[in-house]
C-alpha positions in Angstrom: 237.8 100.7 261.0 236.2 103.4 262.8 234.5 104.4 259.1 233.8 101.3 257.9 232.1 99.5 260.9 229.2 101.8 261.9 228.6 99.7 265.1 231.8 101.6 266.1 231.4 104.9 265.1 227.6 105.0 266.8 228.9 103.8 270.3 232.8 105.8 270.4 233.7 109.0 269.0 236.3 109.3 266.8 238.5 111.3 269.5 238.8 108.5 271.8 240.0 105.6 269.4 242.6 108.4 268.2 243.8 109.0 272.1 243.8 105.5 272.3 246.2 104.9 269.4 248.1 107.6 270.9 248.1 105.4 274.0 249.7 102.9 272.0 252.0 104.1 270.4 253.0 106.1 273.4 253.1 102.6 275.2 255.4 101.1 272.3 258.0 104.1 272.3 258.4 104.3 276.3 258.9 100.1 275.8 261.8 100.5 273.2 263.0 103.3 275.4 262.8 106.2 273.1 262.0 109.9 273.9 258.8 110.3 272.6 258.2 113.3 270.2 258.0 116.9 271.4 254.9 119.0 270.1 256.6 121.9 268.8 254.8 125.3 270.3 255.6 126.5 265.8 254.5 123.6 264.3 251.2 123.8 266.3 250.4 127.3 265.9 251.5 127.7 262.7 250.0 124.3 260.7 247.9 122.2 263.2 245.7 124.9 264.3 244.8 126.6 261.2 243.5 124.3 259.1 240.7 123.3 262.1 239.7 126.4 262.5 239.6 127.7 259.2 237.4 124.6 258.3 235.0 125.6 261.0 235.0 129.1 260.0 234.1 128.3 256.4 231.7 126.0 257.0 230.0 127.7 259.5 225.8 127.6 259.3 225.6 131.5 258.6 221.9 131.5 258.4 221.6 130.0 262.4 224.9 131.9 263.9 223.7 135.6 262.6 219.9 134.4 263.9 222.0 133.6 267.4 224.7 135.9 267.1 223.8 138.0 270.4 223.6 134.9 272.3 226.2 132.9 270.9 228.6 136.1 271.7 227.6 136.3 275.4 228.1 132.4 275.6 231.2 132.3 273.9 232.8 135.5 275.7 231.0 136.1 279.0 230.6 132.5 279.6 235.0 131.8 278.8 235.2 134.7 281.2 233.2 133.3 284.0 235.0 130.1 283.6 238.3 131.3 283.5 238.2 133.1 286.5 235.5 131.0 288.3 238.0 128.3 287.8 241.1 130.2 288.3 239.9 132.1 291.7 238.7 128.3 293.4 241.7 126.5 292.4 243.8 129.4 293.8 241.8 128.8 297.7 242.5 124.8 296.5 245.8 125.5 296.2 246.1 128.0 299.4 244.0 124.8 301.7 245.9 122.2 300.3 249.3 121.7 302.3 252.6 122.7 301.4 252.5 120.9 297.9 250.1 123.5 296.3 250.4 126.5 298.2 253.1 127.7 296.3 251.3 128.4 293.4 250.3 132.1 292.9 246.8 133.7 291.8 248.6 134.4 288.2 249.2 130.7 287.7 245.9 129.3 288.6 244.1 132.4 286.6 246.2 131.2 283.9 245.0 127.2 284.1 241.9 128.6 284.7 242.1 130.5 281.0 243.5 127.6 279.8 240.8 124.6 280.7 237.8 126.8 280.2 238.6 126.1 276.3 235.8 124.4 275.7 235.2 126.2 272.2 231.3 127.4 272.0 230.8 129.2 269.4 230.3 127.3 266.7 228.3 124.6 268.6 225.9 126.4 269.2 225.3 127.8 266.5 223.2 124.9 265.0 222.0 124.1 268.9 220.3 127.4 269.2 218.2 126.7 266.1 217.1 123.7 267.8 219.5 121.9 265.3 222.1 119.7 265.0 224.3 118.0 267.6 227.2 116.3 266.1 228.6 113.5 268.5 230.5 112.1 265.2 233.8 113.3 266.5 232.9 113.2 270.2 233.0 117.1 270.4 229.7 119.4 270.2 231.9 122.2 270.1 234.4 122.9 267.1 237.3 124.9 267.7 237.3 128.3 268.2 238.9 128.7 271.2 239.5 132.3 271.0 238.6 134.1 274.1 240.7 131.7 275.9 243.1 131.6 274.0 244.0 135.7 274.6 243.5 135.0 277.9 245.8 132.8 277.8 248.6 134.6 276.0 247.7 137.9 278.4 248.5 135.7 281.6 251.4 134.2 280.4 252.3 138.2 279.3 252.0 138.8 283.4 254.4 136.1 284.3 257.0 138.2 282.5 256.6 141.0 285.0 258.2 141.2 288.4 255.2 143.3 289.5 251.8 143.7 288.3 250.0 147.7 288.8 246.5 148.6 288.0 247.1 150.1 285.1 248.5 146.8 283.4 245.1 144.9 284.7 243.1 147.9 283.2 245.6 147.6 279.8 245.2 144.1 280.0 241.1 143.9 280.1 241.1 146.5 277.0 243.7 144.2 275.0 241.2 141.5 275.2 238.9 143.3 273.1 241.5 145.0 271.4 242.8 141.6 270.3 239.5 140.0 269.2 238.0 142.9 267.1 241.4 143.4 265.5 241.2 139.8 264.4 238.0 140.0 263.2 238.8 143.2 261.1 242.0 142.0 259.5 240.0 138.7 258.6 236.9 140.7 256.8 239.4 142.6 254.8 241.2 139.4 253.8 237.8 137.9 252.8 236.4 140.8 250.8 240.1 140.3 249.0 239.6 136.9 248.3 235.7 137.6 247.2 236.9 140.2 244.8 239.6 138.1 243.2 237.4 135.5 242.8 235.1 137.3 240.2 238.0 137.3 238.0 239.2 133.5 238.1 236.7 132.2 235.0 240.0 131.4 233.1 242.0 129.7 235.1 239.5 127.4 237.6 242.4 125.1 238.9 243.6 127.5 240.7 240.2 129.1 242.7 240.7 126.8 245.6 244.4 128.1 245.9 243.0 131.4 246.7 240.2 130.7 249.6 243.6 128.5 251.3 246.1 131.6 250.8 243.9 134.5 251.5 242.9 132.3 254.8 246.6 131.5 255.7 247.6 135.6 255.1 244.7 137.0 257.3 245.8 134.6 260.3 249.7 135.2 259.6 249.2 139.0 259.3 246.8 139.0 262.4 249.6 137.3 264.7 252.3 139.4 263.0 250.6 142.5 264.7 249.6 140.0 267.7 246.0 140.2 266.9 243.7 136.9 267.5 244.2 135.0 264.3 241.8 132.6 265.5 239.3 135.2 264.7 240.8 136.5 261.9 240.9 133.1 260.0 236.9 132.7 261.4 236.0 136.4 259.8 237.6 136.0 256.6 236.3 132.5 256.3 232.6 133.7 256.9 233.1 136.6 254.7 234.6 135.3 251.9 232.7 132.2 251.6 229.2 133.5 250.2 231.0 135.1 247.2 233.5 132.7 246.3 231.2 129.7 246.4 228.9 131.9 243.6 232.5 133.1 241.5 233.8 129.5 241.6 233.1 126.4 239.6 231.8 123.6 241.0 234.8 120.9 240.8 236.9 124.2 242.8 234.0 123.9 245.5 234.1 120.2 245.5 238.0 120.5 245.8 237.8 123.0 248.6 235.4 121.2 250.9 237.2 118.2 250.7 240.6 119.4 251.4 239.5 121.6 253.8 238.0 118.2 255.8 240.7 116.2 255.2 243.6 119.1 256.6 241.4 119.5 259.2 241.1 116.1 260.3 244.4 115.0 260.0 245.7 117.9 262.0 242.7 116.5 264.3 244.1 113.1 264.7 247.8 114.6 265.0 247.2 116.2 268.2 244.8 113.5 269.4 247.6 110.8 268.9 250.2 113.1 270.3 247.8 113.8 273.4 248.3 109.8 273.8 251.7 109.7 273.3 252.7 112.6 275.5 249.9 110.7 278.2 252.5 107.4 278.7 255.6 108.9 277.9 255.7 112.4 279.1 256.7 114.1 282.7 253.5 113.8 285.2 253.0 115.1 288.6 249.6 114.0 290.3 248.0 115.8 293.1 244.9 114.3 294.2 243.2 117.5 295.5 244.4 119.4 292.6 242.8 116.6 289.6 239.8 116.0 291.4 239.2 120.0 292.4 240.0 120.8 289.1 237.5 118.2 287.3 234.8 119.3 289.8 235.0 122.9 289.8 235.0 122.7 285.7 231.6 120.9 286.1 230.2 123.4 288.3 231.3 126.2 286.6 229.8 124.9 283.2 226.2 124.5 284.4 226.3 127.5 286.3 227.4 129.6 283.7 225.0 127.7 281.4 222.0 128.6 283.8 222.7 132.3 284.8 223.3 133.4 281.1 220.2 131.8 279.3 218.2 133.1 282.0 219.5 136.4 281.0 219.2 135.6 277.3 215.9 134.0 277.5 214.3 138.0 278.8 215.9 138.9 275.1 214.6 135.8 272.7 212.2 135.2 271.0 212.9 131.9 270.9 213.4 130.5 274.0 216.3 128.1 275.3 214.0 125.4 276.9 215.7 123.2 279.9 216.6 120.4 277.3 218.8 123.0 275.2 220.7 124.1 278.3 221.4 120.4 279.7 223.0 119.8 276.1 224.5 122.8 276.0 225.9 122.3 279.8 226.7 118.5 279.0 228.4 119.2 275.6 231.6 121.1 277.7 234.1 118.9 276.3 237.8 119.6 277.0 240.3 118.6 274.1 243.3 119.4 271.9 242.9 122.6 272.1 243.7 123.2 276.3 246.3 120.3 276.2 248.0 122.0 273.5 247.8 125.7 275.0 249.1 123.9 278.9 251.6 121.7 276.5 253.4 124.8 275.2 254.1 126.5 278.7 257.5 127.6 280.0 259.1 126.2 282.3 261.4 128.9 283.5 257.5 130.8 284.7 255.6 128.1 285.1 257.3 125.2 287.4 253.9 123.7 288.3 253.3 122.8 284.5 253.7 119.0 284.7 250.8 118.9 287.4 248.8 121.2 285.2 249.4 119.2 282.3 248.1 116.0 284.3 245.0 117.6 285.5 244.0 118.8 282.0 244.4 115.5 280.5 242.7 113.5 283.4 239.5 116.4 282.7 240.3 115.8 278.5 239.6 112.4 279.3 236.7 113.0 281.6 235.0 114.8 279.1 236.1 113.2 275.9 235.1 109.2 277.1 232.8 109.9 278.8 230.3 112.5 278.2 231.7 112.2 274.6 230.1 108.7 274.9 227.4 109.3 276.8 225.8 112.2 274.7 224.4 111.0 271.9 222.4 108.1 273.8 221.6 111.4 275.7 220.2 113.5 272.8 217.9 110.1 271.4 216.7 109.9 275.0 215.9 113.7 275.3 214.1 113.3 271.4 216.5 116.8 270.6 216.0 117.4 267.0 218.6 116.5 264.8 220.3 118.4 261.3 218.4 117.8 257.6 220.8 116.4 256.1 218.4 117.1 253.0 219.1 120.7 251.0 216.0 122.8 251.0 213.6 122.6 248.3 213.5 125.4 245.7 210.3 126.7 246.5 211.4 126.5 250.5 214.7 129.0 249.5 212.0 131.4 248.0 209.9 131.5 250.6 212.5 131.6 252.9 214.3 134.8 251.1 210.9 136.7 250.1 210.0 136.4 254.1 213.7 138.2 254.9 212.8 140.6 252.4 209.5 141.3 253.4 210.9 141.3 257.1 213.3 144.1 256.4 211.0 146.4 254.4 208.5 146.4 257.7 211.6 147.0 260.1 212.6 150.1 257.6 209.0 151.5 257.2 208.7 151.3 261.1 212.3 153.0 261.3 213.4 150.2 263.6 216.9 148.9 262.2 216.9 145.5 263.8 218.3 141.6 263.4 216.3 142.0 259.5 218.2 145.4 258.5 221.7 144.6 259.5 221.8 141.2 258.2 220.5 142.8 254.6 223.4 145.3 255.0 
């Protein structure tokens, strides 16, 4: 329905009718008096995640995200840090004012709720929204998944909850294991993709199965990278930005067809899984509400998004060229939308460390459905009203791609002659 009537799919995202199914069928197994399915912590980190973020990796506008890449970094990492503890360190004072039902809960806890709803995944969205570029409100979400500074946050919190006491050293160990984690991701990913681009000069004989490789090679970098407990969030990104220039000029063209297609379709039905089981979980799961907990929490992510927003692009705008006018940072501000991702990563919590979790869990959906109704709604009325340009949908004309490649080339030559190895040089490397 949502596909076929396009009254529908211009007015509500594709997120919310899913939630809303969820909803439904939540509603019908809690009226039968079932228990309603248990998201398995395995099942999501092992086959619902991957194929979303592999498909964002792959298809990933390289041209706009290695123009933006500075920016999109300090976004992406500075800004999940700000949020993370922005959010953790007010909800911690929240929780320390608000009476004997919250002031339990200790500065590890909210630090780690903190890490855990500032997964609002920008890398990816901005990388056409730098460019002055798309903004896809198809799916209610102007950020794709890649929730990967979060997510080590996440798993380095949880890591403290195992310790009866926490020293320096651990904090200083901690802070280098966040970057440990992330570049060691991206490493084992760009050796899986130069793999994967090598074998695929050699698959002229056998084309059925070319797209077999870009899924295993994909699948092997993430499995190896959480095998040594490296992000394989990032590695799955790298080797799907590495490998993808060289397969798609190895491979035939019913192998790229095949890949793009299976790619969206994994992706999207892993999508609507979690969204339906957000629903479900919604009606039928444990809840514990806290007034001054939901509403602090739903405020202070708010805040912290447009501040963050505004004190890094006036920072990155002394460095651009290009730069971020007040109309790219409202959309960029606006378009913080919670989802699967932080219900998931607050879904999969312990117990045994974490007896506050049901009240977490309540306050993350109650901000998923903040952000997914209604600025999910409300955005792309926003971006007609604020004239924001959209994608081409139209490929480039020949003589454009020439023009377009002699200028690089030209570009670089000056940046060598001048001995200046900038943006030009590295991206010819």
């Amino acid at each position: 329905g949502f596909h076929v009537i396009p009254s529908v799919s211009n007015i509500v995202p594709e997120s919310c009718l899913l939630i809303v199914v969820g909803l439904l069928v939540g509603g019908l197994i809690k009226g039968v008096g079932e228990k309603p399915p248990i998201l398995n912590s395995d099942v999501f980190f092992l086959f619902l995640l991957p194929p979303i973020i592999l498909d964002a990796g792959y298809f990933l506008p390289l041209r706009q995200f290695t123009e933006n890449l500075g920016t999109i970094l300090i976004f992406a990492v500075v800004g999940t840090l700000w949020n993370a503890f922005f959010l953790g360190g007010l909800m911690y004072a929240v929780c320390q004012l608000g009476g004997p039902g919250l002031n339990h809960i200790s500065l590890l806890a909210n630090l780690l709720f903190g890490s855990i709803i500032s997964a609002v995944d920008p890398v990816a969205g901005l990388a056409g929204l730098l460019q002055g570029e798309a903004v896809s409100c198809q799916r209610g979400s102007l950020n794709p998944p890649l929730p990967s500074p979060s997510q080590v946050l996440y798993h380095l919190f949880e890591e403290f909850a195992n310790f009866e006491q926490i020293t320096i050293i651990d904090i200083i160990l901690g802070f280098l294991s966040f970057f440990v984690v992330s570049l060691g991701g991206v490493f084992v990913g760009v050796i899986y993709g130069v793999i994967a681009a090598f074998t695929s000069r050699f698959t002229s004989h056998i084309r059925v199965i070319e797209p077999l490789f870009v899924f295993l090679y994909s699948y092997m970098a993430y499995l190896s990278a959480e095998l040594f407990h490296l992000s394989g969030i990032m590695a799955l990104i790298a080797s799907g930005v590495v490998m993808r220039p060289y397969v798609e000029a190895n491979i035939s063209h019913k192998s790229h067809t095949t890949i793009k297609y299976f790619l969206k379709m994994w992706s999207s039905v892993s999508e609507t899984l979690i969204f339906i089981f957000l629903g479900v979980s919604t009606v039928a799961g444990h809840h514990y509400w806290n007034w001054t907990f939901v509403i602090s929490t739903l405020l202070f992510c708010l805040i912290a998004r447009v501040l963050g927003v505004l004190v890094l692009t006036w920072f990155i705008n002394k460095f651009r060229i290009v730069k971020l006018t007040p109309k790219d940072q409202f959309i960029i501000a606006y378009g913080g939308l919670r989802g699967a991702i932080a219900f998931s990563l607050c879904y999969l919590l312990d117990y045994k460390h974490f007896g506050m979790r049901d009240m977490f869990l309540t306050a993350i959906i109650t901000v998923i459905f903040f952000t997914v109704f209604v600025q999910g709604m409300t955005i792309r009325p926003l971006v007609d009203l604020l004239a924001v340009k959209k994608k081409q949908e139209t490929k480039r004309s020949i003589n454009e791609e020439i023009h377009t490649q002699f200028l690089d080339h030209l570009l670089t030559g000056i940046e060598d002659i001048c001995g200046h190895y900038g943006h030009h040089h590295w991206k010819d490397k």
